[in-house]
C-alpha positions as CSV (number, residue, x, y, z in Angstrom):
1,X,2.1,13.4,63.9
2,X,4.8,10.8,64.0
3,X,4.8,8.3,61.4
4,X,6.8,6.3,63.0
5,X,4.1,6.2,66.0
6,X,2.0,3.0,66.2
7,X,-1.1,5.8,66.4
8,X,0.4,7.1,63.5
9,X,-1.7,5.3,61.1
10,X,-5.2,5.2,62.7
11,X,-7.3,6.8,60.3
12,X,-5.7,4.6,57.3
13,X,-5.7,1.6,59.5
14,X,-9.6,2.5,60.3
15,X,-10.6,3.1,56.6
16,X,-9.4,0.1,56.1
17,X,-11.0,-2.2,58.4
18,X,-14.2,0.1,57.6
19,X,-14.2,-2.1,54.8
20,X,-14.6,-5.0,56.1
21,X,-18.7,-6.0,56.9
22,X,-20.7,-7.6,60.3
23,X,-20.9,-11.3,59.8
24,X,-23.4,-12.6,62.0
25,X,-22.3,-15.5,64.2
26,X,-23.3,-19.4,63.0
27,X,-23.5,-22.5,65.3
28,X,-22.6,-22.3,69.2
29,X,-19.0,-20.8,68.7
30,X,-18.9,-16.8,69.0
31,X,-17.5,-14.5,66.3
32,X,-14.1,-14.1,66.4
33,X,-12.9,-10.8,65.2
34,X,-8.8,-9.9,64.3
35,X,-7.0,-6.9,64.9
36,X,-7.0,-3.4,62.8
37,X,-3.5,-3.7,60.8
38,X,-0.2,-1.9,62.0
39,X,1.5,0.1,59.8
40,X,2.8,3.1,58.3
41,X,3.1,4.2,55.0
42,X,6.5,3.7,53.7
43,X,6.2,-0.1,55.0
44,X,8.7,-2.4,52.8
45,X,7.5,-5.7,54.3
46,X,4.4,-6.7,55.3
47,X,3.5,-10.2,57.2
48,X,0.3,-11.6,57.3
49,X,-0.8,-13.9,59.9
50,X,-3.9,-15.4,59.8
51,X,-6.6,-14.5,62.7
52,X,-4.9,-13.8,66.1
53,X,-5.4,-16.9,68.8
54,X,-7.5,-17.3,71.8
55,X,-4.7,-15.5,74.0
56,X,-3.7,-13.0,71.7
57,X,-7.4,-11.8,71.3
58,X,-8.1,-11.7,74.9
59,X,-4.6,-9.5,75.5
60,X,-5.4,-7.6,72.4
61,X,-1.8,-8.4,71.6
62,X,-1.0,-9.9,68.0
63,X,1.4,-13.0,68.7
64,X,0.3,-12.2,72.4
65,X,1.3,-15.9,73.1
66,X,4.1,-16.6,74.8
67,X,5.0,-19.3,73.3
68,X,4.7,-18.3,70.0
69,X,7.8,-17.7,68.6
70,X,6.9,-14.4,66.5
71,X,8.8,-11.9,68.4
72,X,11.6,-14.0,68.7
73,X,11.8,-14.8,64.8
74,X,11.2,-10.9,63.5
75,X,13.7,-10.1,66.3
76,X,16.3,-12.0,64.6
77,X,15.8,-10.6,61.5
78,X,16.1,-7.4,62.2
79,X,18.9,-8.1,65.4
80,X,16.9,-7.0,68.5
81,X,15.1,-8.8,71.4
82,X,11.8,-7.7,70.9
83,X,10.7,-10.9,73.4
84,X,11.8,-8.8,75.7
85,X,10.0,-5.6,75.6
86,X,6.7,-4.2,76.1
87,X,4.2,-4.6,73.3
88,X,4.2,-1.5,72.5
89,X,7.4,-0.7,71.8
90,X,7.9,-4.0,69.9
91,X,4.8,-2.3,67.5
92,X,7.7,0.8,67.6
93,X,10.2,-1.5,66.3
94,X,8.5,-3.1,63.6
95,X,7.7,0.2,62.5
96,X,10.9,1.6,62.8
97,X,12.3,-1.0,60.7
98,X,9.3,-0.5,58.4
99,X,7.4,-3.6,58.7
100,X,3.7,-3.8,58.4
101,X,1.5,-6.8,60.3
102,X,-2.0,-8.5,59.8
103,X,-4.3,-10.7,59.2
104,X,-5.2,-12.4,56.0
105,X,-8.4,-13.5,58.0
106,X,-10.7,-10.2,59.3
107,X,-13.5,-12.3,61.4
108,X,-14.0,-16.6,62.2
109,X,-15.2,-19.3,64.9
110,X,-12.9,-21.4,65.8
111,X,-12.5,-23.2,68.9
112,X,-8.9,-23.0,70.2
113,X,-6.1,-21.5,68.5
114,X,-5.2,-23.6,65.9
115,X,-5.7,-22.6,62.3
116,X,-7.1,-26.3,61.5
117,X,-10.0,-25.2,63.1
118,X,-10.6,-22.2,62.2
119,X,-14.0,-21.5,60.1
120,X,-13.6,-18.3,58.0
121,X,-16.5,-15.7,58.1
122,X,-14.7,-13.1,56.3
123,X,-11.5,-12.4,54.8
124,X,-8.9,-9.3,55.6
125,X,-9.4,-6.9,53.2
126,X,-5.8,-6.7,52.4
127,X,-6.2,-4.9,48.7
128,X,-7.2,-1.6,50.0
129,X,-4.5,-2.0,52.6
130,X,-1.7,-2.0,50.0
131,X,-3.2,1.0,48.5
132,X,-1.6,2.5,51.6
133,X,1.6,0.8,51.1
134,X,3.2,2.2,47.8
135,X,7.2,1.2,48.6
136,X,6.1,-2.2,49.8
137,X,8.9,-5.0,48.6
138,X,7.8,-8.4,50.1
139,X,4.7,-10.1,51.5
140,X,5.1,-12.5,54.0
141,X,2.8,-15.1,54.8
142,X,2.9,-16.4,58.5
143,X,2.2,-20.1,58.2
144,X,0.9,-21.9,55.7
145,X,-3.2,-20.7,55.6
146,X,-2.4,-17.2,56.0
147,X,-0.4,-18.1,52.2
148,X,-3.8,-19.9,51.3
149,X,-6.1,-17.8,52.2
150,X,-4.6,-14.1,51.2
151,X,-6.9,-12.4,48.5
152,X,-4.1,-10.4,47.0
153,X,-4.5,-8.2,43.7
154,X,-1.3,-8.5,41.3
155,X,1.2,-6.8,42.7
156,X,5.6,-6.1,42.4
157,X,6.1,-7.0,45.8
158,X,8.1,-10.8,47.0
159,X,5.7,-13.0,48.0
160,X,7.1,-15.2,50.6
161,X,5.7,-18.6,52.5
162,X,7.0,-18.6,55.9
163,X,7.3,-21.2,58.4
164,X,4.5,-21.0,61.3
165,X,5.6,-18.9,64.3
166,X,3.0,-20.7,66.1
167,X,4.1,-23.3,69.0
168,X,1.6,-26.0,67.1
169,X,4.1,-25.9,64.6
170,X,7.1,-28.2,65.9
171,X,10.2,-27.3,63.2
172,X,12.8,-26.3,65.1
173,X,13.5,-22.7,66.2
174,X,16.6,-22.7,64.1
175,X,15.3,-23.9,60.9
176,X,12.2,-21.4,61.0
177,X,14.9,-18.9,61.8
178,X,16.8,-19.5,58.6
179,X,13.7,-19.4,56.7
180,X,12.4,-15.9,58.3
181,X,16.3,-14.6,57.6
182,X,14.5,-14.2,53.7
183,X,12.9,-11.0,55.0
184,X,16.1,-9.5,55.5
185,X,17.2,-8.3,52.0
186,X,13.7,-6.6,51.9
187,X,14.5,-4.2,54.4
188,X,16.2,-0.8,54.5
189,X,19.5,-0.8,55.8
């Protein structure tokens, strides 16, 4: 098997969202439920979002938005134009470049897309995912509550507060484009 190969990592990616329980639904808003992470196991950075919007979740697409400014941010860093390919070859090139993506937040209601509304039900298990991830050298943290709300054990690895990708947040492209540039020294050459 490839490990390069977004399928590459199924059964790791499986045991670890096999950790994660069933929380029932409260109130009139349905249970929103985030994506199984993407990865492979020689990952150097890994970003963590914070629960996948209302469009990404129907496309089944993280950052499946397009106005969020995701691809276009990563796709600086590492110097290709992921906007424009398919999604999964932009998976591909994450990989390729080693770079690992979830969720700090595993299920929630929320009404919309933004994280002000979001009401968490149950948090990523992101512990057992860096089991998995033994040559990781930065977390980043996509927007300020995926910094808040990350359960993370001690660990060597950067920890790094990145500017929203989201198109609520209003900095301009260029300044959250100087701040994602700080994933750059994390990755192999």
């Amino acid at each position: 098997m490839n490990p390069r190969s977004p399928t590459a990592t199924k059964t790791a990616a499986a045991a670890v969202v096999a950790r994660t329980r069933s929380v029932p639904s409260t109130g009139d808003l349905p249970l929103l439920r985030g994506f199984a992470p993407m990865f492979r196991p020689d990952a150097q950075v890994l970003i963590l979002g914070s629960l996948p919007g209302a469009r990404s979740l129907a496309q089944q697409q993280y950052y499946g938005h397009p106005r969020n400014q995701f691809w276009r941010l990563v796709g600086g860093v590492i110097g290709q134009d992921l906007s424009a390919l398919a999604y999964t070859e932009r998976l591909t090139r994450l990989m390729d470049h080693r770079i690992a993506l979830w969720d700090v937040v595993a299920s929630g209601q929320r009404q919309g897309s933004l994280d002000a509304a979001l009401r968490i039900a149950e948090h990523a298990d992101v512990a057992t995912l860096l089991d998995h991830l033994p040559q990781l050298q930065a977390i980043a943290f996509n927007g300020a509550l995926a910094a808040a709300q990350a359960r993370l054990p001690a660990a060597g690895a950067a920890l790094l507060s990145l500017p929203s990708s989201s198109p609520a947040n209003t900095m301009p492209l260029a300044a959250k484009q100087q701040a994602w540039a700080a994933l750059h020294p994390y990755l192999a050459p």
